[in-house]
GUKEGU-602307 format. One record per atom (N, C-alpha, C): atom name; y, x, z. Coordinates in pm, 1 decimal. Atoms other than C-alpha are relative to their C-alpha. Example, Ala and Ser with C-alpha at 12.3 -4.5 7.8 and 13.67 -1.06 7.14 Angstrom:
<rs>
N / -119.0 / 89.0 / 0.0
CA / -450.0 / 1230.0 / 780.0
C / 120.0 / 90.0 / 0.0
N / -119.0 / -82.0 / -6.0
CA / -106.0 / 1367.0 / 714.0
C / 109.0 / -77.0 / 73.0
</rs>
This chain:
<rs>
N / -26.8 / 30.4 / 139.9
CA / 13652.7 / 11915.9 / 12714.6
C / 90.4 / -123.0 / -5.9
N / -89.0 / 126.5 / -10.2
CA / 13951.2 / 11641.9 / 12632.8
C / -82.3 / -75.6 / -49.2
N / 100.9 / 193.2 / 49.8
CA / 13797.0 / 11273.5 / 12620.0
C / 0.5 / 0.1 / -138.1
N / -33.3 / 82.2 / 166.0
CA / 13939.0 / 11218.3 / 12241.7
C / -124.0 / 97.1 / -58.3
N / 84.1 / -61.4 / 68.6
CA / 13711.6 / 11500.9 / 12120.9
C / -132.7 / -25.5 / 84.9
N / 153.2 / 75.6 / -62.2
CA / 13371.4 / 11380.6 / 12372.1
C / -39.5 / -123.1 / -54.4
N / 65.8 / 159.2 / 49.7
CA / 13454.6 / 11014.1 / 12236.3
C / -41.5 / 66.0 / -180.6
N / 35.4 / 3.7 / 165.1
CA / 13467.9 / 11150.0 / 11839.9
C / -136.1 / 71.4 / 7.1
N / 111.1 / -67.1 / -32.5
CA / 13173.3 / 11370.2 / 11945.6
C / -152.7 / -137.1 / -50.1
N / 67.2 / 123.5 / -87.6
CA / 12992.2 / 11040.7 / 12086.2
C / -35.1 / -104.6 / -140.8
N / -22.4 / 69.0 / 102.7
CA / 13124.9 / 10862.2 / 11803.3
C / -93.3 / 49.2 / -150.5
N / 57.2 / -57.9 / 111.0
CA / 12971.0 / 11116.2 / 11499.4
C / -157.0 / -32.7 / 57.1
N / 111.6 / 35.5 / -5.3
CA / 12634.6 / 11096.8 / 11699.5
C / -86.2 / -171.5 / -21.0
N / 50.0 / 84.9 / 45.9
CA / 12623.1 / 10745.8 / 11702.4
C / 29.5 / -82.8 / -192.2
N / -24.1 / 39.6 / 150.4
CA / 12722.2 / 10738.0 / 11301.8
C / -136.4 / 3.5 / -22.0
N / 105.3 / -57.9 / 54.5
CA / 12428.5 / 10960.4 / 11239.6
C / -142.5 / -79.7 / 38.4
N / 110.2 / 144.2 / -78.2
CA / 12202.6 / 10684.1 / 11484.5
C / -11.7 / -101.9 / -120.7
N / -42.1 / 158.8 / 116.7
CA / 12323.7 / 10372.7 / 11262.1
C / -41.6 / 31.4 / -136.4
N / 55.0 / -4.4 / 83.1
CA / 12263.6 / 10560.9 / 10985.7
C / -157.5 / 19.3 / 7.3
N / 132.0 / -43.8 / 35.2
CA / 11925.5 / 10722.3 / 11005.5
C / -91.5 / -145.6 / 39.7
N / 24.9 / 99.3 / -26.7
CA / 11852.7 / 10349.3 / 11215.5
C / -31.9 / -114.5 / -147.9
N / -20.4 / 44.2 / 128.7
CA / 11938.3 / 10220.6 / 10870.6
C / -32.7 / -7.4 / -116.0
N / 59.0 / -40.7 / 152.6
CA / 11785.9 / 10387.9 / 10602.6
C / -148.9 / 31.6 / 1.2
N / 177.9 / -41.6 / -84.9
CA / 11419.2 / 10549.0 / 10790.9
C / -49.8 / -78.6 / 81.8
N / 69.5 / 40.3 / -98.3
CA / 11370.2 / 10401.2 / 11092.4
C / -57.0 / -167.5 / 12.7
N / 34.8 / 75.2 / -1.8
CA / 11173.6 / 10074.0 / 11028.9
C / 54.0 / -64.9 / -137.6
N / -68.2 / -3.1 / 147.2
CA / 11320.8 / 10069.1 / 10668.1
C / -119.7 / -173.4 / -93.5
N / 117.7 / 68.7 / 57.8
CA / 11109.8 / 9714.4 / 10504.1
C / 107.6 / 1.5 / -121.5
N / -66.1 / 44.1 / 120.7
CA / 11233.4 / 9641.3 / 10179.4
C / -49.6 / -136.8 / -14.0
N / 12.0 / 188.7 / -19.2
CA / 11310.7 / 9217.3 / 10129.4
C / 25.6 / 14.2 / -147.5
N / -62.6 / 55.6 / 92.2
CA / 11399.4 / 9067.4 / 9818.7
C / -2.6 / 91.6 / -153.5
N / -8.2 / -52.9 / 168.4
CA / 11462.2 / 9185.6 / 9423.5
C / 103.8 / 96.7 / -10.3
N / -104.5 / -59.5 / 20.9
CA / 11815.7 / 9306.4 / 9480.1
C / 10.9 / 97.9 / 108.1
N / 11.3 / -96.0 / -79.2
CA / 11711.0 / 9619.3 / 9688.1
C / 50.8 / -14.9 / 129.0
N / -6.3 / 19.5 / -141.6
CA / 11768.3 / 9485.6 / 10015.7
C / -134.7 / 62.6 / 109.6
N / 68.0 / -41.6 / -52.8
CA / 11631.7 / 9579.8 / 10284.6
C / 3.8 / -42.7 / 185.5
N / -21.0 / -5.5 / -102.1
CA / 11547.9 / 9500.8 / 10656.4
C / 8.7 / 121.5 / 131.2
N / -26.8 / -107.5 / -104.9
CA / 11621.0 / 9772.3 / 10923.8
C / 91.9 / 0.1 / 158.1
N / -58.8 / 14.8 / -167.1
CA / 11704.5 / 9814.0 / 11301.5
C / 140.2 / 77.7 / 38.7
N / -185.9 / -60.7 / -9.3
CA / 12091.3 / 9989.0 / 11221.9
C / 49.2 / -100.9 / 61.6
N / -95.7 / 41.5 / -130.0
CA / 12239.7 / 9724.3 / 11421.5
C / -8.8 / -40.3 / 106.2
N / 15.5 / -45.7 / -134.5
CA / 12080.7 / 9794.5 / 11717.0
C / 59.9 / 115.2 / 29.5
N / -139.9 / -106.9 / -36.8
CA / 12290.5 / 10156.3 / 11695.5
C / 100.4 / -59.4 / 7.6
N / -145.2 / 73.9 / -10.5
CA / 12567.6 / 9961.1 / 11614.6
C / 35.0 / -50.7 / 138.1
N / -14.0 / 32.0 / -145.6
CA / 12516.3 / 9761.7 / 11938.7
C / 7.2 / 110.6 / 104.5
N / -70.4 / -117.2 / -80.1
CA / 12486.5 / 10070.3 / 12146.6
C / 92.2 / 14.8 / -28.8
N / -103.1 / -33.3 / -33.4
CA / 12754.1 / 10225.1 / 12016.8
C / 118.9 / -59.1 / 71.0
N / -146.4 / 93.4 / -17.3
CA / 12992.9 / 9900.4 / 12041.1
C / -21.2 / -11.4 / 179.4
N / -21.8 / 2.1 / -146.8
CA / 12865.4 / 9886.1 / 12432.8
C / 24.9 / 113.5 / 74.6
N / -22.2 / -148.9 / -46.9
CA / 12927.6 / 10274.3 / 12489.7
C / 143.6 / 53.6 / -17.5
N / -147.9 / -79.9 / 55.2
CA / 13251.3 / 10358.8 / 12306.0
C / 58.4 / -104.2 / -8.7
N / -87.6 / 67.2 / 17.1
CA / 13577.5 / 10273.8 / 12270.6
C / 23.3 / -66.8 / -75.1
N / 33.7 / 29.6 / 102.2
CA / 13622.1 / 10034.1 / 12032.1
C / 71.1 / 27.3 / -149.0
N / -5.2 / -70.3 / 124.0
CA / 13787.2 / 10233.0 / 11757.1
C / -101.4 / 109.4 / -25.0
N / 47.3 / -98.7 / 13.1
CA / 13543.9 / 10501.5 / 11832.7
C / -115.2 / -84.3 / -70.9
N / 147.1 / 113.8 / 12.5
CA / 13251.7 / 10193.7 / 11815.1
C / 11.9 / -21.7 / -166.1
N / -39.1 / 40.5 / 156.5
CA / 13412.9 / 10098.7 / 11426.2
C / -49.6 / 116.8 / -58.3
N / 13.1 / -149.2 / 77.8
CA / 13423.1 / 10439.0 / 11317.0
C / -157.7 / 3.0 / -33.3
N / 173.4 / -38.0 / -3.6
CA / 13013.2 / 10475.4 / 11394.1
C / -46.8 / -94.5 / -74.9
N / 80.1 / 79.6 / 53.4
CA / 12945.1 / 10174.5 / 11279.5
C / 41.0 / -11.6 / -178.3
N / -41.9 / 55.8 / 154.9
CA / 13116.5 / 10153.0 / 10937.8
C / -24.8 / 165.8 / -51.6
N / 11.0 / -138.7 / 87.2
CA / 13063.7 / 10531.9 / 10856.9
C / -174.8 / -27.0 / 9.2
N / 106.8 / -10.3 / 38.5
CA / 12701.1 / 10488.9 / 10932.7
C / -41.1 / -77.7 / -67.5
N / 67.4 / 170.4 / 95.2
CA / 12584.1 / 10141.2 / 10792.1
C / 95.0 / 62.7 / -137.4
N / -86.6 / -24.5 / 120.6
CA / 12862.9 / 10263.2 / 10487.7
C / -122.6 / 118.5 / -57.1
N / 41.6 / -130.0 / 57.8
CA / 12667.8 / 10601.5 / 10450.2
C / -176.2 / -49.7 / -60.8
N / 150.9 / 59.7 / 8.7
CA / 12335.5 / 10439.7 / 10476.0
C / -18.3 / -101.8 / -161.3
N / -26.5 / 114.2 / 135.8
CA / 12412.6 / 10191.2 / 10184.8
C / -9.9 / 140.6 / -92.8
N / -64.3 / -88.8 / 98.5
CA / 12581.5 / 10469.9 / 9956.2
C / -153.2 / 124.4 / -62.6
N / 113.6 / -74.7 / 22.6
CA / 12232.3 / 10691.3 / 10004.4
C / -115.2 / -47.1 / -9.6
N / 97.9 / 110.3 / 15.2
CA / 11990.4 / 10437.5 / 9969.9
C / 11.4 / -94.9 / -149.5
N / -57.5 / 72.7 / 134.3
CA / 12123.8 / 10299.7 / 9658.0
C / 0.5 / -106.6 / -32.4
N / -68.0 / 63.5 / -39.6
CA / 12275.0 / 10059.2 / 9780.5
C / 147.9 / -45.9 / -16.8
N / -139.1 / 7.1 / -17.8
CA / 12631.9 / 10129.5 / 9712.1
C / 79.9 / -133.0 / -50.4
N / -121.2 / 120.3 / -11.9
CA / 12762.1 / 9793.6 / 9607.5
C / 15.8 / -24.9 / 120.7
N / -24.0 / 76.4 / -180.4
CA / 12690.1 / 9670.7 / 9977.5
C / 98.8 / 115.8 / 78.0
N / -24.0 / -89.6 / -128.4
CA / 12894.5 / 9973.6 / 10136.4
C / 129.4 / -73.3 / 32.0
N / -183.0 / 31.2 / -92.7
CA / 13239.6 / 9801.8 / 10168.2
C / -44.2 / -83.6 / 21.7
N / 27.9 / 143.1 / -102.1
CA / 13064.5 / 9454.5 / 10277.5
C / -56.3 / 64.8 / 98.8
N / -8.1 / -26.2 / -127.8
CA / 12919.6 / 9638.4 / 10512.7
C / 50.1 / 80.3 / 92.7
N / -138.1 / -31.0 / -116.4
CA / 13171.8 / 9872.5 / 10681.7
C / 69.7 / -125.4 / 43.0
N / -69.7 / 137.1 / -12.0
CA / 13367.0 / 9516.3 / 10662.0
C / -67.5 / -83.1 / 145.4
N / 68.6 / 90.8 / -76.3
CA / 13093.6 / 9340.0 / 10818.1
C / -42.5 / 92.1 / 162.6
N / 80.8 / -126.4 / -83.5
CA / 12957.8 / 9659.0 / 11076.4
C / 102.4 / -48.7 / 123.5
N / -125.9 / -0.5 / -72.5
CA / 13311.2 / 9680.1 / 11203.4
C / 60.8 / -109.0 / 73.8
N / 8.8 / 110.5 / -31.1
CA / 13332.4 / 9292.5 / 11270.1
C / -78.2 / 22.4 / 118.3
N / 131.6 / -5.1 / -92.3
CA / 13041.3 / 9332.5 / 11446.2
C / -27.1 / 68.7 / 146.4
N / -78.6 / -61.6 / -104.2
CA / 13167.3 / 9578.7 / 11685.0
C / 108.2 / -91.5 / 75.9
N / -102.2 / 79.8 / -89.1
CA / 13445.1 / 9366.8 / 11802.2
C / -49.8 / -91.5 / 66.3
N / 27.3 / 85.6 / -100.4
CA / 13250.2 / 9109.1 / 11979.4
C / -93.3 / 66.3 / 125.2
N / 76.4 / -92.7 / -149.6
CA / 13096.2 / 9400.9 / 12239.8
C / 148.3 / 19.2 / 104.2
N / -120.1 / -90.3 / -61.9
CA / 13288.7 / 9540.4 / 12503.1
C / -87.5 / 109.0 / 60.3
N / 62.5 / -137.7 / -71.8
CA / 13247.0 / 9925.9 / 12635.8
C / 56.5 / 9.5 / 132.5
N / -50.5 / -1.0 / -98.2
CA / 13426.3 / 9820.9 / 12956.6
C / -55.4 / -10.2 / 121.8
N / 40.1 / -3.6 / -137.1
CA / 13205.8 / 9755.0 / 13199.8
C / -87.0 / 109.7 / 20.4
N / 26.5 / -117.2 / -12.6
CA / 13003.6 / 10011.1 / 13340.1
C / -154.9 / -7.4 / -64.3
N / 137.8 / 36.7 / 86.5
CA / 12642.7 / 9841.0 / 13184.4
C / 21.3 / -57.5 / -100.9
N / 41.5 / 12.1 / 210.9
CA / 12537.5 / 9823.2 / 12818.1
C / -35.8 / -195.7 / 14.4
N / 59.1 / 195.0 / -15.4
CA / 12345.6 / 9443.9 / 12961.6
C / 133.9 / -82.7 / 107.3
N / -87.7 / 42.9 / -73.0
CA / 12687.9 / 9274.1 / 13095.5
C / 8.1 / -154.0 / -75.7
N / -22.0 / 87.1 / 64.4
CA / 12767.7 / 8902.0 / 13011.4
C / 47.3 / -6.1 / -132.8
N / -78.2 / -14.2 / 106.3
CA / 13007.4 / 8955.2 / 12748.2
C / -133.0 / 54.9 / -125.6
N / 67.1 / -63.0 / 98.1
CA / 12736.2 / 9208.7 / 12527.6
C / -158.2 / -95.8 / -25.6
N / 124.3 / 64.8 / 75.0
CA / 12451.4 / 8923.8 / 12539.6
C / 64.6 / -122.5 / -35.2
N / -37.1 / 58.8 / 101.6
CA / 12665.2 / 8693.3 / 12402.7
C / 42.4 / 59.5 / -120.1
N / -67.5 / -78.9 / 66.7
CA / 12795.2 / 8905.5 / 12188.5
C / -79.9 / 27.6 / -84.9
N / 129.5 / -41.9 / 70.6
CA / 12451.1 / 8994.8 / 12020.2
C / -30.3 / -170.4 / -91.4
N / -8.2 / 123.7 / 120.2
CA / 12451.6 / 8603.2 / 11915.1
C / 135.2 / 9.4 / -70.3
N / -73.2 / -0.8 / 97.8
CA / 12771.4 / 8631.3 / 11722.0
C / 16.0 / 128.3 / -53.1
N / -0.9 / -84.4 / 60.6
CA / 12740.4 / 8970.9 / 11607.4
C / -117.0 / 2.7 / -97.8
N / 107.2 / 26.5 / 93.6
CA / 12418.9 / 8851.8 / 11459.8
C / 28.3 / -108.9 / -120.1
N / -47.0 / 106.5 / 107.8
CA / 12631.4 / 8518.0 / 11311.4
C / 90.0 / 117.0 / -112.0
N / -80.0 / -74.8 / 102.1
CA / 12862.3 / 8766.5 / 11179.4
C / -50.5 / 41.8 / -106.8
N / 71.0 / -70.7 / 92.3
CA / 12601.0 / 8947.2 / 11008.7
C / -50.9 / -47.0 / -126.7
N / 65.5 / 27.5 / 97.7
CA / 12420.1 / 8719.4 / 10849.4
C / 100.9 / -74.2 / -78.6
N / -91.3 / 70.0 / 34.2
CA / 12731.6 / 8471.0 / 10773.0
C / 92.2 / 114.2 / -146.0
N / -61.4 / -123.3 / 18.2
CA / 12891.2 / 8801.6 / 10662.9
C / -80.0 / 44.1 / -143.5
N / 65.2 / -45.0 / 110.6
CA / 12629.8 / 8930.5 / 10399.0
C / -59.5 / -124.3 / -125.5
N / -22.9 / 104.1 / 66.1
CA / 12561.9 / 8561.8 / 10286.7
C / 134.1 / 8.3 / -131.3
N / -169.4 / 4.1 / 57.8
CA / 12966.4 / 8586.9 / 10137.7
C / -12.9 / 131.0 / -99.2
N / -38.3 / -90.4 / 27.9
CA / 12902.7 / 8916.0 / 10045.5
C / -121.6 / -46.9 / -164.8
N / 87.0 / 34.8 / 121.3
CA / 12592.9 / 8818.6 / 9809.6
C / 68.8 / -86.5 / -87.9
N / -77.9 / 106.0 / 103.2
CA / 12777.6 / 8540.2 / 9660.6
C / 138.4 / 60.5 / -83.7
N / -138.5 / -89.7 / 81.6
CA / 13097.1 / 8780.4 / 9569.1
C / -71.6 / 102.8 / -112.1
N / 78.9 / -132.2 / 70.4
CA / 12889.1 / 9089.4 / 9451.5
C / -110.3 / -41.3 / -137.3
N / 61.1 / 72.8 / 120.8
CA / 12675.5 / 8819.3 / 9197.8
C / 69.4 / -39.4 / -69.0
N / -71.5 / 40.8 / 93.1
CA / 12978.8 / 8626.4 / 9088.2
C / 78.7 / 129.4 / -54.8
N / -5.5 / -142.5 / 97.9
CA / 13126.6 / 9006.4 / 9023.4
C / -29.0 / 68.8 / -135.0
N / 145.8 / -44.3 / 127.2
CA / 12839.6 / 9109.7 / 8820.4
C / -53.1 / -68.0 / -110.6
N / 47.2 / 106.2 / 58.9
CA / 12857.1 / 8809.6 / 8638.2
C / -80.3 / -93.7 / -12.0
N / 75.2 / 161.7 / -34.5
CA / 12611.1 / 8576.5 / 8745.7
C / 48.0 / -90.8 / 28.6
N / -98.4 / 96.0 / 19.8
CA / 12663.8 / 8248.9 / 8748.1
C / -22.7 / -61.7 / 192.4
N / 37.9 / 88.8 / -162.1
CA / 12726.5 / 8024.6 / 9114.3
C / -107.9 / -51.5 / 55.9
N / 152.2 / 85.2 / -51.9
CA / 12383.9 / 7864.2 / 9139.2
C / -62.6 / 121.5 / 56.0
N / 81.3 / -119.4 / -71.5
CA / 12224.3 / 8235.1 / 9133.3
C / 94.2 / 91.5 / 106.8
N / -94.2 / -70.6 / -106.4
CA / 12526.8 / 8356.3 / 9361.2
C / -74.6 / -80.0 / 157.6
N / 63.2 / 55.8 / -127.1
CA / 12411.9 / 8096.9 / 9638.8
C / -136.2 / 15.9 / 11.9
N / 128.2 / -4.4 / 10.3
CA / 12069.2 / 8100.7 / 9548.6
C / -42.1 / 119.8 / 96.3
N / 23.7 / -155.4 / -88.4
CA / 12025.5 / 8478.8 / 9655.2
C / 62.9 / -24.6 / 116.4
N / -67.1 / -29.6 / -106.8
CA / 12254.1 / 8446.0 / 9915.2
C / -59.2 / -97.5 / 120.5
N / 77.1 / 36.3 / -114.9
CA / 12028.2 / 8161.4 / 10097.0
C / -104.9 / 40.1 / 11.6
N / 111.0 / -95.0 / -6.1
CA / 11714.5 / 8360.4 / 9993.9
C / -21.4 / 109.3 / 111.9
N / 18.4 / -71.5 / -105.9
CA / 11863.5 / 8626.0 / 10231.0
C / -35.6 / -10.7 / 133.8
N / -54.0 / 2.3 / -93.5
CA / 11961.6 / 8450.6 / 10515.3
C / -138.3 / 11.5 / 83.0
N / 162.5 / -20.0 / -51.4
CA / 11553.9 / 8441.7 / 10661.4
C / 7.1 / 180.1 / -3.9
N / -4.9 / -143.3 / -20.6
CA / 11569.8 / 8820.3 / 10618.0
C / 142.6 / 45.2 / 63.5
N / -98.7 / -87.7 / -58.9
CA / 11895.8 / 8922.2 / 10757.6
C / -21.1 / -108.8 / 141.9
N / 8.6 / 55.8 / -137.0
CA / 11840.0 / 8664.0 / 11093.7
C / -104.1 / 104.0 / 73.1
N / 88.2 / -87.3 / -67.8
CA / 11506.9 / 8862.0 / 11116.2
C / 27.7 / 165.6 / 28.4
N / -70.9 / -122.5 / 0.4
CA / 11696.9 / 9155.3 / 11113.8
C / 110.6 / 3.7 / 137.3
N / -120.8 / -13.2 / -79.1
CA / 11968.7 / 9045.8 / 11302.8
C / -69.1 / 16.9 / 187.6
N / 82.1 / 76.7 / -124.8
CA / 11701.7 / 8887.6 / 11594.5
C / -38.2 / 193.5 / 47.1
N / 84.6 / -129.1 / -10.5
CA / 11502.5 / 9220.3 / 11584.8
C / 116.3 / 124.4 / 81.4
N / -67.6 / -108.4 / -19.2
CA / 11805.0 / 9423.1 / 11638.5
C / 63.9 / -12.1 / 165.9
N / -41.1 / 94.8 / -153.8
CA / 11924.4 / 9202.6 / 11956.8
C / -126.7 / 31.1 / 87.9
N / 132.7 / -26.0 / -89.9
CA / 11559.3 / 9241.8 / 12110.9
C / -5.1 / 157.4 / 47.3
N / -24.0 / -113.2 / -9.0
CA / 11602.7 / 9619.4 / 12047.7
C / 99.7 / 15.2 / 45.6
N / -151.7 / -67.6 / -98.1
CA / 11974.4 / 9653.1 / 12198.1
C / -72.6 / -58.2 / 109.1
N / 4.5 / 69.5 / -169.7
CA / 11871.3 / 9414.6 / 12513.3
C / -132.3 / 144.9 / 92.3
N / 93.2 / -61.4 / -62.6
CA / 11542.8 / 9660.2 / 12561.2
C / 35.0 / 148.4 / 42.9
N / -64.3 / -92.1 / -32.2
CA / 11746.2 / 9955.6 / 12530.8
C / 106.5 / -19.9 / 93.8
N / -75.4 / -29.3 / -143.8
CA / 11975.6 / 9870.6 / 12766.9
C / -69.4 / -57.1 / 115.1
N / 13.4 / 17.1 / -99.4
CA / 11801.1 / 9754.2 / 13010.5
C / -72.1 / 141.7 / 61.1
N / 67.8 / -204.4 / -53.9
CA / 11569.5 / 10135.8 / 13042.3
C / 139.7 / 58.4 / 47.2
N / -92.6 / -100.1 / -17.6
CA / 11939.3 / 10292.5 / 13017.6
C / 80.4 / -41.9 / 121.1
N / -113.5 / 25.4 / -154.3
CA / 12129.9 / 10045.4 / 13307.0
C / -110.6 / 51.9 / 127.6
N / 102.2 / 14.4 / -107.2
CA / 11809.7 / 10126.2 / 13500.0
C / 32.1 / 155.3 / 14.7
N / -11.2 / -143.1 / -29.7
CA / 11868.1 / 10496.1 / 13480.8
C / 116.7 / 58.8 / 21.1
N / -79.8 / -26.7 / 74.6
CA / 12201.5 / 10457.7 / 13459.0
C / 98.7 / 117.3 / -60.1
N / -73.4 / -139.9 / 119.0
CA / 12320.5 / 10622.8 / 13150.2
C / 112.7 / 4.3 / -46.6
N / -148.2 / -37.7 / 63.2
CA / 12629.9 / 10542.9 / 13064.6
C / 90.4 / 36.4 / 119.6
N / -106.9 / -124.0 / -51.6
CA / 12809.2 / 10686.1 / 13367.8
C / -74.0 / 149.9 / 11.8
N / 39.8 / -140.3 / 17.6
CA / 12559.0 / 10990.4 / 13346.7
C / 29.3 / 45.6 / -128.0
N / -20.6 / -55.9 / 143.8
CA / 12641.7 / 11003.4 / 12915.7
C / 159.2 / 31.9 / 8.9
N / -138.0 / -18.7 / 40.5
CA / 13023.9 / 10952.7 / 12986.3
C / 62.1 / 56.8 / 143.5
N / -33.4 / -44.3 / -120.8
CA / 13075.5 / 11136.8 / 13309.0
C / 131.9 / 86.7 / -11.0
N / -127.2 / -124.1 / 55.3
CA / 13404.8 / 11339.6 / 13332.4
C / 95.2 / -76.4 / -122.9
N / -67.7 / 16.8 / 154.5
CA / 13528.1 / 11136.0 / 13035.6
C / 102.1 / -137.3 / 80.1
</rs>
């Protein structure tokens, strides 16, 4: 089968990860303004240490995007494709393990991104909506305790998953031939 169609393959499965990661799988609900905590960017992290990294964007901003939009959510879907896709760029899929230097640093600034990231996004999406600056920051430091515990949670979950998968290893048995 040509690589480009195994990576978009690769790529749609890990959308459908990030999402369902996102919306079901450990789903808490935080705060007033339908937030919510969930383990979607622990897919994200797989994907960004598995795929290429346009394939890694794609998964991550179609799922975290889709996940918002069906959850009713949809103001957050373009902060977070924005933010998802960020978030991806500090992995790399280059070495041959998911646990390589680069991807556990990478889990602390993909976690600054996140929360730094949805912080900005609360404060735009309030002054938007017309609220005034006090309740724009207000909410937006209200979050930051829920999206760290989110972010933390999701880092504990990528590191545990890759370490089962370099132990078996899966990513030259998932991307073999490719």
């Amino acid at each position: 089968m040509n690589k480009k169609i195994r990576y978009a393959v690769l790529a749609a499965m890990m959308a459908a990860f990030v999402f369902l990661f996102t919306a079901y799988v450990l789903h808490i609900p935080v705060g007033i303004g339908g937030g919510y905590i969930h383990l979607g960017d622990m897919a994200v992290y797989i994907a960004a240490a598995l795929l290429p990294t346009p394939y890694a964007v794609l998964a991550a901003a179609l799922g975290g995007g889709l996940a918002d939009v069906l959850t009713g959510a949809a103001m957050w879907a373009v902060p977070t494709i924005l933010i998802k896709s960020l978030m991806v760029l500090t992995f790399t899929a280059k070495q041959p393990r998911l646990l390589c230097r680069r991807n556990v640093l990478a889990l602390f600034f993909a976690g600054l991104i996140g929360v730094v990231g949805y912080a900005l996004a609360e404060i735009v999406l309030v002054l938007l909506s017309g609220g005034s600056w006090q309740a724009a920051v207000t909410g937006a430091a209200v979050a930051v305790l829920p999206n760290v515990a989110q972010e933390a949670a999701a880092g504990i979950g990528f590191a545990l998953f890759a370490v089962l998968f370099d132990r078996v290893d899966g990513k030259r048995r998932l991307l073999r031939g490719m």
